[in-house]
C-alpha positions as CSV (number, residue, x, y, z in Angstrom):
1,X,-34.6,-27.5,6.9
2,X,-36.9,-25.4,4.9
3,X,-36.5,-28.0,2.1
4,X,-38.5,-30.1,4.5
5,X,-41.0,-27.6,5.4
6,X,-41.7,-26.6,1.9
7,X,-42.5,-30.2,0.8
8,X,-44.3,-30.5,4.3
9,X,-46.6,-27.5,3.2
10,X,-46.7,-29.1,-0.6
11,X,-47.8,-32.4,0.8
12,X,-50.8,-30.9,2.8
13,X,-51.5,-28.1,0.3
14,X,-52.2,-30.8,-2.2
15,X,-54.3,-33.2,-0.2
16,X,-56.5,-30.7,0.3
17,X,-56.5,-29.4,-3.3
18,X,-56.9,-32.8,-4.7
19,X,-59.6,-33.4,-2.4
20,X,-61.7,-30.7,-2.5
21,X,-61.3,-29.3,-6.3
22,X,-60.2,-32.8,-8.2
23,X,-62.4,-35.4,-6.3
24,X,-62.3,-38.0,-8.9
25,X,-58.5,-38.1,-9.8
26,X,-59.0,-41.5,-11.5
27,X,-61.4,-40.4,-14.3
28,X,-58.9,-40.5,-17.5
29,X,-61.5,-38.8,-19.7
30,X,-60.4,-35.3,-17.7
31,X,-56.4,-37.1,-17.3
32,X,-55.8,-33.2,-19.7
33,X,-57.7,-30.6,-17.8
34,X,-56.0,-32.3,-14.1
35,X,-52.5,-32.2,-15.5
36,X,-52.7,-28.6,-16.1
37,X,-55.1,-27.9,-12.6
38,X,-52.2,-29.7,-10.9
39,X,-49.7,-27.9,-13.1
40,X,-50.9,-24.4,-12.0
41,X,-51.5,-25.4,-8.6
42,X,-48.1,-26.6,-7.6
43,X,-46.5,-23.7,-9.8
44,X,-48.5,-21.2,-7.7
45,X,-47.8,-22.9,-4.4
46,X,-43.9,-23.2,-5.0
47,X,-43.7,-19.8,-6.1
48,X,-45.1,-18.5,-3.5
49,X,-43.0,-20.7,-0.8
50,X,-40.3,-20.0,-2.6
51,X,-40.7,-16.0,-2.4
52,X,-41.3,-16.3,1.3
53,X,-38.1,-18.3,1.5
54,X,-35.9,-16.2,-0.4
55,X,-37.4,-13.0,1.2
56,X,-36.8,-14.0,4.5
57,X,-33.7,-16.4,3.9
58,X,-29.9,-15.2,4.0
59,X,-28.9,-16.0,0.7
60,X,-31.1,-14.5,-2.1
61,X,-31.8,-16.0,-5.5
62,X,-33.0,-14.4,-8.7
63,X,-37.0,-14.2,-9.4
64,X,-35.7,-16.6,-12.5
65,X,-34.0,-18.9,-10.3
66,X,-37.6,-19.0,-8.0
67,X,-39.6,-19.3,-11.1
68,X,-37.3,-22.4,-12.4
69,X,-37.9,-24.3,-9.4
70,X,-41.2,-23.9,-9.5
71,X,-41.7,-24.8,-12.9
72,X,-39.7,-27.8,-12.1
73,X,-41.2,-28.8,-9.3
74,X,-45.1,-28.4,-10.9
75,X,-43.4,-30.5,-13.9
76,X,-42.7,-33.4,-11.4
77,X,-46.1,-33.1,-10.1
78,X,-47.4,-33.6,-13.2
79,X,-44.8,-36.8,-14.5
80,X,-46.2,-38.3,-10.8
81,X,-49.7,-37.8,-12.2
82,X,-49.4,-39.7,-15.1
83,X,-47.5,-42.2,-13.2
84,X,-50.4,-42.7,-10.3
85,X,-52.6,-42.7,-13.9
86,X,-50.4,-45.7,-15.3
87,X,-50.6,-47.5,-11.8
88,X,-54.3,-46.7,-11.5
89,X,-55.0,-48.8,-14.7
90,X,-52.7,-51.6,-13.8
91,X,-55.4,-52.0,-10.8
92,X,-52.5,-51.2,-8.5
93,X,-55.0,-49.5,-6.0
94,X,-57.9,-51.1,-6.4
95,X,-58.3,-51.8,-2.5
96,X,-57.7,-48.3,-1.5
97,X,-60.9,-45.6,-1.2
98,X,-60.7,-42.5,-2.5
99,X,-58.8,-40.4,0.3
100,X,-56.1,-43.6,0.6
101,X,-55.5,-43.0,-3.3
102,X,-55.4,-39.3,-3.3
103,X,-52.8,-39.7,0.0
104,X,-50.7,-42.1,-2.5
105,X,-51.2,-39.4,-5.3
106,X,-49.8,-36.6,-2.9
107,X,-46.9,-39.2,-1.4
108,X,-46.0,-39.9,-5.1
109,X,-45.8,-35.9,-5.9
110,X,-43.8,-35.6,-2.6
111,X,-41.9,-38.2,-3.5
112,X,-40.7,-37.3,-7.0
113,X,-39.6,-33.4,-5.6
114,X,-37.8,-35.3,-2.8
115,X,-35.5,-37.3,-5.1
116,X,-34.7,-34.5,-7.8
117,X,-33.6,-32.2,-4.8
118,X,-31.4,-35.0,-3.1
119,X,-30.1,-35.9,-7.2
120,X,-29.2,-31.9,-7.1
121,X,-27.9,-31.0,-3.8
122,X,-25.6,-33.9,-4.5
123,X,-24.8,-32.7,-7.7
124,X,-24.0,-29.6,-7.1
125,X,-23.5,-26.9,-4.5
126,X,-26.6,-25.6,-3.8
């Protein structure tokens, strides 16, 4: 369950990061600068739902397990970035204004994190 709220809190986190701080999220000239913006952003933000979690939660995982996840977690943020980039320039949303592409943007992030943590919980145990 907190799996759910913590890519609930992701999902809003970033719209409104995205839409306040990155306005123009097609403009490949500053494609660099975003990737590491969204990079530190989703880092910070996992990091710090991921300390709540552990804090409060019953079983308690290393501050190396809590940074990995959030390193991997702002890594697939990223890789969905350049992927809404690669779709962008196929014209894939060229019907959509600006707040329906940075919703796809934030579905795509949500999107990626979602199926690495079904690919690991089926993996392994945790």
């Amino acid at each position: 369950m907190t799996i759910l709220i913590r890519l609930f809190i992701t999902g809003i986190a970033l719209f409104f990061y995205l839409s306040m701080f990155l306005p123009n999220i097609d403009d490949r000239s500053n494609a660099i600068p975003y990737k590491i913006y969204m990079f530190l952003f989703v880092f910070i933000v996992q990091f710090i739902m991921y300390f709540v979690t552990n804090s409060s939660g019953a079983n308690k995982n290393s501050i190396n397990q809590i940074i990995e996840s959030a390193i991997n977690n702002a890594l697939l943020a990223v890789i969905a970035f350049d992927v809404y980039g690669d779709l962008y320039a196929n014209n894939i949303f060229k019907d959509m204004n600006q707040h329906q592409r940075i919703i796809s943007l934030v579905l795509l992030i949500v999107g990626f994190m979602t199926t690495v943590k079904i690919i690991q919980l089926l993996i392994t145990n945790n």
